[in-house]
C-alpha positions as a Markdown table, in Angstrom:
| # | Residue | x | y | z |
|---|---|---|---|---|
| 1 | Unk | 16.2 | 31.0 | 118.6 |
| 2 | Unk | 18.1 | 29.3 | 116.1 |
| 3 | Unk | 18.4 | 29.4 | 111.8 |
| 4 | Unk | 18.7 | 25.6 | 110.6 |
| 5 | Unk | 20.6 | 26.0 | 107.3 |
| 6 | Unk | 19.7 | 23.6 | 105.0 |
| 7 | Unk | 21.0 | 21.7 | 101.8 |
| 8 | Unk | 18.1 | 19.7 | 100.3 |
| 9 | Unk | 17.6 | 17.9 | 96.9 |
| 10 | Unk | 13.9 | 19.2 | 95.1 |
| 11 | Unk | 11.9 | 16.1 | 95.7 |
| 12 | Unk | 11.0 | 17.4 | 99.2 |
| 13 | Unk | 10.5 | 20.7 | 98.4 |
| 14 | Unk | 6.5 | 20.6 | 98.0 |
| 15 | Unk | 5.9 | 18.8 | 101.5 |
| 16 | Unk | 8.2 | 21.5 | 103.2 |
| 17 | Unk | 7.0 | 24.6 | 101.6 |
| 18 | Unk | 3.7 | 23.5 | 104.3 |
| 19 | Unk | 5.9 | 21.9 | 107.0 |
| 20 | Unk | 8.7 | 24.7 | 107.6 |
| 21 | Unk | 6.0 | 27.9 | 108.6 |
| 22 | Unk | 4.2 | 25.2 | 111.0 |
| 23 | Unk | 7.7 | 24.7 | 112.7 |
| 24 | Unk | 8.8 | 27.8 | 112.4 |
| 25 | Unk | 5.9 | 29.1 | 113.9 |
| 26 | Unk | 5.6 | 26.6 | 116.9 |
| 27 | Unk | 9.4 | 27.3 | 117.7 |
| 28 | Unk | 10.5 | 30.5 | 116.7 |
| 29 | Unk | 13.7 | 29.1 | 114.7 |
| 30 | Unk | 14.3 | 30.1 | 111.4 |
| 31 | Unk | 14.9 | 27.3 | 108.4 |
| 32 | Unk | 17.5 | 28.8 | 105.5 |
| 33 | Unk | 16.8 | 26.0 | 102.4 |
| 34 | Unk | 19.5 | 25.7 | 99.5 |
| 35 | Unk | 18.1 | 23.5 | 96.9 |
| 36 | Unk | 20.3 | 21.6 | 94.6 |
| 37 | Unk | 20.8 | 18.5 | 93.0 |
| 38 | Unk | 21.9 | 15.3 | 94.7 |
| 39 | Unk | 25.3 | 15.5 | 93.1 |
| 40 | Unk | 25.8 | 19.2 | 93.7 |
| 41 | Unk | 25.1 | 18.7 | 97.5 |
| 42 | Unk | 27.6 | 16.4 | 97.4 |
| 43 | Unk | 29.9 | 18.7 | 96.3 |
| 44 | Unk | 29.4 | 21.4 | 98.2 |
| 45 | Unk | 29.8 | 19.1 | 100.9 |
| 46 | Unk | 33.3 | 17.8 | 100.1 |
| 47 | Unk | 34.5 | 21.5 | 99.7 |
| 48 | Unk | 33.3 | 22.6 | 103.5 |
| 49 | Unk | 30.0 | 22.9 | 103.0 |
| 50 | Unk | 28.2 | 23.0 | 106.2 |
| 51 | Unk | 24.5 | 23.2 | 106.3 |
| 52 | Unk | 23.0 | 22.1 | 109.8 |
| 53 | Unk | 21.3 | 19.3 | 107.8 |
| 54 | Unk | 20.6 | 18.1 | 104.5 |
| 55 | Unk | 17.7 | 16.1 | 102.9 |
| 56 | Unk | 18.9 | 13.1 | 100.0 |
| 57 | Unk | 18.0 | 9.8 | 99.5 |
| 58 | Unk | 18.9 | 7.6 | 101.9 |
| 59 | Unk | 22.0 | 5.7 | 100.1 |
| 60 | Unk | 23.5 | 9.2 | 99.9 |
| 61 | Unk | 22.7 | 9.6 | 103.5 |
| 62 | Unk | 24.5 | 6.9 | 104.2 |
| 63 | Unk | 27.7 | 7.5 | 102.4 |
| 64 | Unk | 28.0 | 10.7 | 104.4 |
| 65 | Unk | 27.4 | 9.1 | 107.4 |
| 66 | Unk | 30.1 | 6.5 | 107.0 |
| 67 | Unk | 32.7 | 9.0 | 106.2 |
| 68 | Unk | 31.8 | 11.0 | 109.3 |
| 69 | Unk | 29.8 | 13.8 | 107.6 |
| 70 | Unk | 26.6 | 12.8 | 109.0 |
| 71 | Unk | 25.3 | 11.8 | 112.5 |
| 72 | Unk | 24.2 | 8.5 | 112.6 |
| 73 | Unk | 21.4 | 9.6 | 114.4 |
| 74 | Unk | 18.5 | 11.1 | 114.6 |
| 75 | Unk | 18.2 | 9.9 | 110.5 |
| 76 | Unk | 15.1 | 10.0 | 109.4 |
| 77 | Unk | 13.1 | 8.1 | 106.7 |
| 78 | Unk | 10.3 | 10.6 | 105.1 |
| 79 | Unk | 9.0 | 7.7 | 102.5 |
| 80 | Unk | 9.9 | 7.0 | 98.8 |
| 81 | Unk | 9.1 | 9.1 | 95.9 |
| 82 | Unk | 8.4 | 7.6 | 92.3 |
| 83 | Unk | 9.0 | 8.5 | 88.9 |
| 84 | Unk | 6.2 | 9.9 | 86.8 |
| 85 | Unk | 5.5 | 10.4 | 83.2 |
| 86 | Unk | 3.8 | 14.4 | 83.1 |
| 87 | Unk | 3.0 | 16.6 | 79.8 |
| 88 | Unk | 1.3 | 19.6 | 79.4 |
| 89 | Unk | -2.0 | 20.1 | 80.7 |
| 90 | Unk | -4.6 | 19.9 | 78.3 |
| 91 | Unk | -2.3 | 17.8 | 76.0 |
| 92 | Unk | -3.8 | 14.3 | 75.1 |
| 93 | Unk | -2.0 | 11.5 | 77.8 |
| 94 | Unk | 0.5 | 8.7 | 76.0 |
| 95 | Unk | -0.4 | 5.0 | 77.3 |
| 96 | Unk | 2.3 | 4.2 | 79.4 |
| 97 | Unk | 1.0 | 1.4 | 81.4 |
| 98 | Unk | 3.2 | -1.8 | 80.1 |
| 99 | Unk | 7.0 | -1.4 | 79.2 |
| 100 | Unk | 6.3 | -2.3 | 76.1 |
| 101 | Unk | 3.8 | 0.8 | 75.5 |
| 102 | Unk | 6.2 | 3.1 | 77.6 |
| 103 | Unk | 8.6 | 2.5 | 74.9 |
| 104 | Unk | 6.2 | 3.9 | 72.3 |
| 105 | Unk | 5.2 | 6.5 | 73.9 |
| 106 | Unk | 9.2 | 7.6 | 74.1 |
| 107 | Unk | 9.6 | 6.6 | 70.5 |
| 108 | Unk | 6.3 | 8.7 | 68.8 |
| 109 | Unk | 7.0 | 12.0 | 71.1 |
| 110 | Unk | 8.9 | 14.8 | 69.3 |
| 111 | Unk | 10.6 | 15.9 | 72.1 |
| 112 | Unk | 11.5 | 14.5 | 75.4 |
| 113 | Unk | 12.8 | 15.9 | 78.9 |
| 114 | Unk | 14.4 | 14.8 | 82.3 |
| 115 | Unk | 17.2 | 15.1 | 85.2 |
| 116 | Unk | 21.1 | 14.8 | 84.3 |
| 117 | Unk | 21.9 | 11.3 | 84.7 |
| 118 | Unk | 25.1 | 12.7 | 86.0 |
| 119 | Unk | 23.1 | 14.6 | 88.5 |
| 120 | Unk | 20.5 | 12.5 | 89.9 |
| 121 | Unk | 19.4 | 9.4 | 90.9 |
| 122 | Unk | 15.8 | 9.7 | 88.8 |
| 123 | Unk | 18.3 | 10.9 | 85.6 |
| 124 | Unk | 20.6 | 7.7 | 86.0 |
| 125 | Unk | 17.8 | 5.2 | 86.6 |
| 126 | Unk | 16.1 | 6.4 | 83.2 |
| 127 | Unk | 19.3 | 6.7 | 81.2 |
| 128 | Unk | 19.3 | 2.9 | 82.5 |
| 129 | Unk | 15.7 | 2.3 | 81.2 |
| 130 | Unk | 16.3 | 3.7 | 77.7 |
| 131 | Unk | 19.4 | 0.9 | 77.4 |
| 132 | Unk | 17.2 | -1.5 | 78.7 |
| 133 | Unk | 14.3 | -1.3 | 76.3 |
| 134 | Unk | 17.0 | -0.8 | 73.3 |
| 135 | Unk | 15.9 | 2.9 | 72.0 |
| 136 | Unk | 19.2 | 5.0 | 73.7 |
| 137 | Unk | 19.9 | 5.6 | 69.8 |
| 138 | Unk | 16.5 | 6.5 | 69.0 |
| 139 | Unk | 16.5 | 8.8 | 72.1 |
| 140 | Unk | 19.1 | 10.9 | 71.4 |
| 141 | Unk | 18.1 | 13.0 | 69.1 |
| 142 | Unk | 14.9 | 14.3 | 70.8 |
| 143 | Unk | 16.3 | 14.0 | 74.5 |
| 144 | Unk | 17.3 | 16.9 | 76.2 |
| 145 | Unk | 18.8 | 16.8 | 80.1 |
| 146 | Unk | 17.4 | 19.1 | 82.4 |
| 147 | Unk | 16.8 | 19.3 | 86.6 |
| 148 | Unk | 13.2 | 20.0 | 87.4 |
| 149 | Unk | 14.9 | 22.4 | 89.8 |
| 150 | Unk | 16.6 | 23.6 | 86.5 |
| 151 | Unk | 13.8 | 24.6 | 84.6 |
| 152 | Unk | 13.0 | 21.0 | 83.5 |
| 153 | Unk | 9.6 | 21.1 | 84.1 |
| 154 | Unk | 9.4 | 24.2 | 82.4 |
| 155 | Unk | 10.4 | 22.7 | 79.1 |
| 156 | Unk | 6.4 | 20.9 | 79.3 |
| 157 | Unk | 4.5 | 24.0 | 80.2 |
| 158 | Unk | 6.2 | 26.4 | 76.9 |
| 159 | Unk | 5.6 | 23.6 | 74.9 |
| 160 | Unk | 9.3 | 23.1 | 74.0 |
| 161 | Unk | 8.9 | 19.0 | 75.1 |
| 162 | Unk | 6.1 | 16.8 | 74.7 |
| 163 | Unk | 7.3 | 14.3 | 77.5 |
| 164 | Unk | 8.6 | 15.2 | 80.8 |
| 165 | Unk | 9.7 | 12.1 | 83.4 |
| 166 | Unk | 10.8 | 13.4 | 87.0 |
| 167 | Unk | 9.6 | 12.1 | 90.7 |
| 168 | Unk | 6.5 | 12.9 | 91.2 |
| 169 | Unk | 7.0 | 15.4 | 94.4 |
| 170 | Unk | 8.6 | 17.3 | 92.0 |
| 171 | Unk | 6.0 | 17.7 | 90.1 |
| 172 | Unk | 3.0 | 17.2 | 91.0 |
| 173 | Unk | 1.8 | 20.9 | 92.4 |
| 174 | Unk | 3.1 | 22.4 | 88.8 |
| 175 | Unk | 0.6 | 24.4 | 87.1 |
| 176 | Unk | 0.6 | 24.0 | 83.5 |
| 177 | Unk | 1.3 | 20.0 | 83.7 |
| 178 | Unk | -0.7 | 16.9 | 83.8 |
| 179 | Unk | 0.6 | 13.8 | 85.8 |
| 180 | Unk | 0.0 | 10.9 | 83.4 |
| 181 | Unk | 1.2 | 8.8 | 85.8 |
| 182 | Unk | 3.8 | 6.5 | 86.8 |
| 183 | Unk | 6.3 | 4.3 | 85.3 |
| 184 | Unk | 5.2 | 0.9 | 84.7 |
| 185 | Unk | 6.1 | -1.0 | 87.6 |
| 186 | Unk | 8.9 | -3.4 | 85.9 |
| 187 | Unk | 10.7 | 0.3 | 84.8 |
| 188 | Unk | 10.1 | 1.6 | 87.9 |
| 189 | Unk | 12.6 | 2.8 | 90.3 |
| 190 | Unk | 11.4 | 4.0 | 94.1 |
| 191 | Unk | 13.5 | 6.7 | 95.7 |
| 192 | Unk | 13.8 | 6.8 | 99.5 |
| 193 | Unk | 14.7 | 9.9 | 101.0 |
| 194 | Unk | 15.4 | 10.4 | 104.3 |
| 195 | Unk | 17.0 | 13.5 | 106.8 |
| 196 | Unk | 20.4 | 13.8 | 108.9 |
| 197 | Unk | 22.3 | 15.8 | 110.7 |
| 198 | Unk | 25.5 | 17.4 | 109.9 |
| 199 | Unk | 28.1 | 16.6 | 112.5 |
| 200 | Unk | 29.9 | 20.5 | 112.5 |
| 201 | Unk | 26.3 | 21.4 | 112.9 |
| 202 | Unk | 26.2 | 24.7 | 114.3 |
| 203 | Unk | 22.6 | 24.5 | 115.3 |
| 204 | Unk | 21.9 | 20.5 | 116.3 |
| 205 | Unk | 19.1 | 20.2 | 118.8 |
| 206 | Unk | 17.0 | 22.5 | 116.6 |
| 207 | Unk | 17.7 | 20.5 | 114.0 |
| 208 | Unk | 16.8 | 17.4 | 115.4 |
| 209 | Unk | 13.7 | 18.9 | 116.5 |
| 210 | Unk | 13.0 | 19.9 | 112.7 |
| 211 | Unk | 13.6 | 16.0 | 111.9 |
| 212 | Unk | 11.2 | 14.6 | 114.9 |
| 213 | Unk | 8.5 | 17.4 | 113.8 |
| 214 | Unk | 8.7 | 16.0 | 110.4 |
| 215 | Unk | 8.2 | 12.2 | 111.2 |
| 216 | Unk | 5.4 | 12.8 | 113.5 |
| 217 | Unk | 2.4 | 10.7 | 111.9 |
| 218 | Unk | 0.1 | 13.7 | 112.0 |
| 219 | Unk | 1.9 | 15.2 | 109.1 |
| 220 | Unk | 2.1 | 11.8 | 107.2 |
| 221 | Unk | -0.5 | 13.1 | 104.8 |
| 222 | Unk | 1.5 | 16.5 | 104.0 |
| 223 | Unk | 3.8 | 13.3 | 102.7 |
| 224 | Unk | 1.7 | 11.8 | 100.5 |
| 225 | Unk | -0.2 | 14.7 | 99.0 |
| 226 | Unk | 3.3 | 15.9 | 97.8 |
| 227 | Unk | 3.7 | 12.7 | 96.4 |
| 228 | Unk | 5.7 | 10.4 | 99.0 |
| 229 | Unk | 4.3 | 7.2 | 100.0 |
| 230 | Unk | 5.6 | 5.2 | 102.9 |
| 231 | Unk | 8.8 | 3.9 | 103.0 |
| 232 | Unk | 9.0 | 0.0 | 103.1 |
């Protein structure tokens, strides 16, 4: 039996904390996870990293396979993740359902939190938003940068931010936050991520067998309960 070593960004993270015992289980291998940031995989990968496989969103995937670092194939699609507006639980929920209200609710909180832009794709897609509806000034005084794998989300549940934005798979089995939902859709920005295989990997067939256990539609609600609708 194998070990699948691993290098996965946190969006997935919910899904496979139910998904890795079931294969584990059915197969006897082992999976090894290290969770980072998008642009640390990338990183580690450059300097020699080499995981068996690695979970990103699928432009990233891509990259890496053009410049030989990942097979082509098997690469799989595991649906598209959204950004979502959470705050503490019991904490009264901003209206966030037109830009224009979005932009208030950004403007009245004391204190705001979410991902690097220099990190992640959510982090540069909102640092985007911000120009776009005029407040980046306004912003920078109460905005503080921080990964959800980082202790973001932490940030809401102490109380230290009123307004936390992240996927939602990264947050959506917290306890101590409240989804309030998503961005409005004219803000919104819909991350696809997908699965490949390393080609040094040390352990393929297992994990290709990891991706194909993965995509099989009987686990396509394991998906969406940790926040991933289909890809389209």
């Amino acid at each position: 039996m194998a070990t699948i070593n691993v290098y996965s960004g946190g969006a997935p993270k919910e899904a496979l904390l139910i998904l890795t015992p079931q294969f584990e289980q059915r197969t006897g291998h082992k999976l090894n996870y290290t969770y980072a940031v998008i642009s640390e995989i990338q990183k580690r990968l450059a300097a020699g990293g080499t995981p068996d496989m690695v979970f990103m969103p699928v432009p990233a995937i891509d990259a890496l396979v053009k410049a030989g670092t990942l097979k082509l194939q098997p690469r799989a699609v595991l649906g598209s993740v959204g950004i979502g507006v959470i705050v503490r639980a019991g904490a009264p929920h901003p209206d966030i359902s037109m830009p224009e209200h979005f932009k208030n609710a950004l403007l009245s909180a004391r204190s705001i939190v979410h991902a690097n832009p220099n990190a992640t794709p959510s982090g540069a897609h909102l640092a985007n938003v911000a120009q776009e509806l005029g407040i980046e000034t306004e912003l920078q005084r109460k905005l503080t940068y921080s990964n959800a794998l980082d202790g973001g989300v932490e940030r809401i549940t102490t109380g230290e931010a009123d307004i936390g934005i992240y996927p939602v798979s990264e947050v959506i089995a917290v306890e101590g936050v409240a989804l309030v939902g998503l961005l409005p859709p004219a803000l919104q920005s819909l991350i696809v991520y997908g699965a490949a295989v390393l080609t040094e990997s040390a352990a393929p067939e297992p994990a290709e067998a990891f991706i194909a256990f993965l995509s099989d539609p009987a686990h396509r609600s394991v998906w969406e309960d940790a926040g991933f609708e289909p890809a389209v």
